[in-house]
N, C-alpha and C positions, 0 to 999 in steps of 0.2 A: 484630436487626431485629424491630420487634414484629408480631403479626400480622398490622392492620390495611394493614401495611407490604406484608408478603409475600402476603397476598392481592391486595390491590391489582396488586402486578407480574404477578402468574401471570394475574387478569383481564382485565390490558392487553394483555400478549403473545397470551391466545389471542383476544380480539377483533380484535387484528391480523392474526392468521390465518384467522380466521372470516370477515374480508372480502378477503380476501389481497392487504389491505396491507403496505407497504414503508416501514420505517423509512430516516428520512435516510442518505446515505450515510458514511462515516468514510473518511481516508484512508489511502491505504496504505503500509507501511512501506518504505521505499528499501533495497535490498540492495549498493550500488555496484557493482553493472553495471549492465551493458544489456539490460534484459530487460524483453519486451513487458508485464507481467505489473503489474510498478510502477504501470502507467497505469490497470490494471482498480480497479475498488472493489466493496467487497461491502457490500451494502445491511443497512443495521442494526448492521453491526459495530465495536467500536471501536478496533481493533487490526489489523491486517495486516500480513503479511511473504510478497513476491512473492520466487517464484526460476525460475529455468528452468534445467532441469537435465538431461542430456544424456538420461537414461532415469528413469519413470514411475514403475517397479517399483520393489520390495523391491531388488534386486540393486543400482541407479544411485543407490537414498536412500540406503541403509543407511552407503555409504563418507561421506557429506556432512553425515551427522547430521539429515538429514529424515524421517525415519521413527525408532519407538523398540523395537527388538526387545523392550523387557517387555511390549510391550502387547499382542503377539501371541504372548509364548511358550507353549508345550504344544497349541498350535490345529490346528497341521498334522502328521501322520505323518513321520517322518524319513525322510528319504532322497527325499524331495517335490519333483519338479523343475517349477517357477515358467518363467511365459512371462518374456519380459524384452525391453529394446530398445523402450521406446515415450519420446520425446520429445515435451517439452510446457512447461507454465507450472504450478506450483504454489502455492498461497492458502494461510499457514495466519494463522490471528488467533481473535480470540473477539468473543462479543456481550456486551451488557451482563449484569451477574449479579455477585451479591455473596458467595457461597458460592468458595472456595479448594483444591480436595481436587487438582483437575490438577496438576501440578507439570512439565508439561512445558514446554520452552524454559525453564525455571527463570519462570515467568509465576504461577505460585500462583493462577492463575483458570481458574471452570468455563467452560463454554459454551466449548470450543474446538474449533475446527474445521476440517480440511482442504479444501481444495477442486482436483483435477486437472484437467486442461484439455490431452488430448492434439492434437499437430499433425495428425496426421491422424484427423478426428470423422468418426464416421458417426450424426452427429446427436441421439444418444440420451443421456440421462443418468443412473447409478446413484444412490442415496442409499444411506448405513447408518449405522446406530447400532452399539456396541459389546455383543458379551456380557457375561452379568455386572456389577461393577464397574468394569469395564476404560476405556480412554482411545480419541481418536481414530484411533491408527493400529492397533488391534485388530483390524482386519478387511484388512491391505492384502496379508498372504501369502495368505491364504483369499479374498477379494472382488476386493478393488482390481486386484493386479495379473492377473486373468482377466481382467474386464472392462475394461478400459485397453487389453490387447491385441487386443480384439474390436470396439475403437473408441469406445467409452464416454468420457466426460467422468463425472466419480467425486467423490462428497464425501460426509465424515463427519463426526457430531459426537461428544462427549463423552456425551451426552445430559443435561448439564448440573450433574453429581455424578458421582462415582467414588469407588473404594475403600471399606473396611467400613464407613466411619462415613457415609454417606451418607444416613442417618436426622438427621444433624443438619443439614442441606439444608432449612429450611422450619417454619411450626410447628404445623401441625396434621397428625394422619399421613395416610400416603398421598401428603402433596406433593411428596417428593421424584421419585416414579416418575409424577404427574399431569405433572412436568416435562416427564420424559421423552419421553412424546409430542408437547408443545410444540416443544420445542427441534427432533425431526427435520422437524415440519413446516416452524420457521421455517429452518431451512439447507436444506430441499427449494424452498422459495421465495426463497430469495438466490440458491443455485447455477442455478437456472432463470436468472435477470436476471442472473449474469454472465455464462454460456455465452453469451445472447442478443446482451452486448456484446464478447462476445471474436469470436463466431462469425459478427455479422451477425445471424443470425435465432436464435429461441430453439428450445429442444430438442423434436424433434418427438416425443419418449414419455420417460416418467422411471420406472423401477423401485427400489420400495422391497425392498431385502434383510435377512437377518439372522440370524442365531445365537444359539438360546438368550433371554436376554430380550430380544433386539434380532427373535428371531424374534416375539417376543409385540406387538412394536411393527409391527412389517410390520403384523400382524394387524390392529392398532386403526387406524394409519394407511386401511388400504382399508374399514374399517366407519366411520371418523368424518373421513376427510380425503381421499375418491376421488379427487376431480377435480383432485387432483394429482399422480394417477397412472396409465401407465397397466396396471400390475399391479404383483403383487409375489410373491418367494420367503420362506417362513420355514423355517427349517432348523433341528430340535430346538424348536420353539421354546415358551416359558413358558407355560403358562396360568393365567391370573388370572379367577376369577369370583367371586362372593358365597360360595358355596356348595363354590366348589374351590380356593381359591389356592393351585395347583401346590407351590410349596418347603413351603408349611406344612403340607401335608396329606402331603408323601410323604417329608419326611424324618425327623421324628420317630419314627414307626415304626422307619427304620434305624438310629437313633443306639440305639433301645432295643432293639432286636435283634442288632446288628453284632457287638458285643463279647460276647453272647453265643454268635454263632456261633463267634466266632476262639477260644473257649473250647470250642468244642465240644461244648454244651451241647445237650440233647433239644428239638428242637422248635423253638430257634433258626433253623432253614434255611426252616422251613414259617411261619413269623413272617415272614421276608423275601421270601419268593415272596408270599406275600397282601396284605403292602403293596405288591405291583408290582414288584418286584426279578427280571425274568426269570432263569428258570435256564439257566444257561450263561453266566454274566457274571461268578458268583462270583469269578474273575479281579480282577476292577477293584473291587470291594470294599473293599479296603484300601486305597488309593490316595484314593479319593474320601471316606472316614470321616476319613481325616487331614488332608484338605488341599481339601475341599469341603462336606460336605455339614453340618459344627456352624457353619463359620464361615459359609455361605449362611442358614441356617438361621436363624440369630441377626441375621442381618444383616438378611432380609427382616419378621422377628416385630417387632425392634424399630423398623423404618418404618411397620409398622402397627397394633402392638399395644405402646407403649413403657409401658404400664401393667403389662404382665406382671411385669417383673421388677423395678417399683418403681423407686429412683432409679437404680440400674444403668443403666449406657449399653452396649450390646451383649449383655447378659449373660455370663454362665459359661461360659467355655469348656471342653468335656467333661463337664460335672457329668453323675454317675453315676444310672442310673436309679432312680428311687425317692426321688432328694432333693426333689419334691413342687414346688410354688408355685416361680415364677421359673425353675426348670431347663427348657434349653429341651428337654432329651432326653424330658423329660414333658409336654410343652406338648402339647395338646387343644383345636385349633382351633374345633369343633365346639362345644365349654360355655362359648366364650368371649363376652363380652357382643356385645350388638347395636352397639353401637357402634364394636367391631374388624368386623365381615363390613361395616358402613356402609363402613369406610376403603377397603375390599376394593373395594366398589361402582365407589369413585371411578373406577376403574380397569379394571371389569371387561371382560371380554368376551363380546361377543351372538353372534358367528358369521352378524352382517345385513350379508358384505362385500359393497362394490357396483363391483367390480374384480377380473380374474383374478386367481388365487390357487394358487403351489405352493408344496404341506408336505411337507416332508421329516423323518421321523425315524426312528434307528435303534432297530433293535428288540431292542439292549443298551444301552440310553440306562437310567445306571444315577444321572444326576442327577435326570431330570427321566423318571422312567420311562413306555412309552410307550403301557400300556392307561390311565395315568392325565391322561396329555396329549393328545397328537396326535390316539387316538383317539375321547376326549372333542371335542375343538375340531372334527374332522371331523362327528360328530355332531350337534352344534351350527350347522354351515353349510348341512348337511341340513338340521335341525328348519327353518331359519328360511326355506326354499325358496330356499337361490342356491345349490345343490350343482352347476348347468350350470358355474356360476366356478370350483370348483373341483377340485382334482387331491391327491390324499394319495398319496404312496406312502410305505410302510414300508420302510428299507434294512436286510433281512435281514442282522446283521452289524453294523449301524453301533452306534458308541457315540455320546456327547455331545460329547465331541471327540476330533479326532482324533490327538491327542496321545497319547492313551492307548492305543493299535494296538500299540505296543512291549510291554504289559502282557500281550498274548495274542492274537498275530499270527497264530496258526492261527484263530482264533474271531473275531476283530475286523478289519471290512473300514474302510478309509477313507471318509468320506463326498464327497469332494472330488470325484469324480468326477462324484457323481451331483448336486451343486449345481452345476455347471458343465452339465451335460447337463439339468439341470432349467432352469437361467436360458436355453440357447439353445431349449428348448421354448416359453418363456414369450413370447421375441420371436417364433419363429414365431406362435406363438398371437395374439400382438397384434397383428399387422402382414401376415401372410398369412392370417390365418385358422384355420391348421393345427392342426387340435387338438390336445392330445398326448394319450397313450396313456389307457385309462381307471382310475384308480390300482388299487393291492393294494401285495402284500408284491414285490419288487426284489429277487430271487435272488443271491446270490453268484454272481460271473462264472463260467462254467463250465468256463473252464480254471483257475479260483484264481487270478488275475490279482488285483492289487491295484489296477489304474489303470483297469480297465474298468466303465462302469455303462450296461444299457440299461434305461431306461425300463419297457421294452413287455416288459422278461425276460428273464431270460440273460444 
């Protein structure tokens, strides 16, 4: 596609959004039953496949092949026991888009998208985008299936790329994650107009949620797309500014520190606490060096900086500190031309939301560490005068995901608790008024309970 190509499209779509119009409708895929679901259509899409399936959950997909356990593996703490038993109508399809990385339904297209539709609504509707790389149903043990059983109507997208190569999404950098935002808004205005025609009337509040960079999108969603919300949760979630973009700024340090702590080396430990590595985490360490934080790293430089490493696509994996130019263990965000922190721009975040607002992050968050995020972003919704919107607490305990609690279960609390405690704060807050607690740091429960969070302490 040439650029003139892919600009074009990304301009159209968000103009479509901008005045939140509706593309034509597409029809929907026949499943041979009889299910209410066939009759609905989702506006803009060009694919769909209706089913209605006895339960909503993880528990009722999982045996029918509607949901994909890769997409949510290592998200939740083992032994995690999920609501279940909600009946409904499920959408899944895509929108238009010429990029291929989903591979779900055996479909090889981006832009795809869930949409639930429980029988009994209490009128409100979730949005989320995926952490990470990851696919539509990323979010359904962690998100979907809480709110589904609290009466939610629930829809996700892909956020319109997936997986490490996600930098070839587009052709000038930055487009792939400028998608991103796109795309939640356009499935937060589809699932609005079908709830509307499933339900009779449309949804009386819509909350954007998320995890990680789907947290960073909640973000930008309530700074650049309010009024179609009304709040939102971000949990762990990414920050992208000119001057800070999160992955690039805090992982490099550890790639060049790591391997000399696990060597045991002088000064190593005091190297990874200064880039933000709290202590006490050391734990999760290793876990996250092999199988997070080269391939994030490389995967976010080269969507915005594909100049670094030359004709390389992704770069070096592991390359050893001190191999100079292209390695991304030496990458130095800060000397790099104005034209990478411009790509950065595209995407940045101002902290001017104009919508409630709760952040959650744990304060063993050893991806996205949390004096170099959260409380960065909190600061930033202060500077810009809407700190009344928002609510930060630190979950003393919590890591990036919570997958990782089996790594060091005396030291690592699940966060699951306190995003379910945080979301029903959030409808009180919209809807009675009630404000929730005024944030800080979220104590471990005091009996050492893994499933307890309160807000206000303790």
């Amino acid at each position: 596609m040439s650029r003139t190509t892919y600009r074009r499209r990304l301009v159209t779509l968000a103009a479509t959004l901008l005045t939140a119009g509706l593309l034509p409708a597409a029809g929907a895929g026949a499943t041979g039953t009889d299910c209410a679901g066939e009759r609905l259509r989702v506006p803009g899409a060009v694919h769909v496949v209706a089913h209605c399936p006895d339960d909503l959950t993880t528990a009722g997909l999982l045996p029918l092949g509607l949901t994909n356990p890769a997409d949510y593996a290592g998200l939740q703490a083992s032994g995690t026991v999920n609501p279940s038993g909600v009946p409904g109508i499920q959408l899944d399809g895509y929108f238009p888009d010429t990029s291929t990385t989903n591979t779900n339904h055996g479909w090889n297209h981006d832009s795809q998208f869930v949409i639930r539709l429980p029988e009994r609504w209490n009128g409100g509707l979730v949005v989320a985008g995926p952490p990470g790389v990851r696919r539509q149903y990323a979010n359904d043990r962690i998100i979907s299936d809480h709110v589904l059983a609290r009466g939610f109507a629930y829809a996700a997208t892909d956020k319109g790329n997936t997986g490490l190569e996600l930098h070839r999404d587009g052709v000038k950098p930055g487009d792939a994650v400028v998608e991103w935002n796109l795309r939640l808004a356009q499935l937060t205005l589809a699932a609005k107009k079908v709830a509307a025609r499933y339900y009779g009337r449309p949804p009386a509040r819509t909350y954007a949620t998320g995890l990680s960079a789907a947290g960073f999108l909640v973000r930008r969603q309530l700074e650049h797309f309010p009024r179609l919300y009304a709040g939102g949760i971000d949990w762990n979630g990414l920050l992208l500014t000119r001057d800070q973009p999160g992955l690039l700024t805090n992982l490099p340090p550890a790639l060049r520190a790591y391997p000399r702590w696990e060597r045991q080396e002088p000064g190593a430990a005091d190297a990874m606490y200064a880039a933000g590595y709290p202590k006490g985490s050391e734990a999760l360490w290793k876990a996250h060096y092999l199988n997070l934080w080269d391939a994030l790293q490389r995967t976010v430089r080269e969507e915005f900086d594909p100049e670094y490493d030359g004709a390389v696509q992704g770069g070096t994996p592991f390359c050893p500190e001190g191999t100079g130019a292209g390695c991304d263990t030496d990458y130095d965000y800060g000397s790099r031309p104005d034209s990478v922190h411009d790509a950065v721009e595209r995407t940045a975040l101002t902290g001017r939301i104009a919508r409630p607002l709760i952040s959650l992050q744990g304060t063993l968050d050893v991806l996205l560490p949390i004096s170099r995020n959260g409380d960065v972003y909190s600061r930033m919704v202060d500077g810009s005068g809407r700190g009344a919107l928002h609510r930060y607490y630190r979950i003393q305990g919590g890591t990036h995901t919570d997958g990782f609690r089996d790594l060091a279960p005396t030291t690592v609390r699940p966060m699951q608790p306190c995003f379910t405690a945080a979301f029903d704060a959030l409808v009180a807050w919209t809807t009675r008024g009630t404000t929730p607690p005024l944030g800080g740091t979220v104590p471990r429960p005091a009996d050492g309970t893994a499933t307890g969070c309160s807000l206000s302490g303790g």
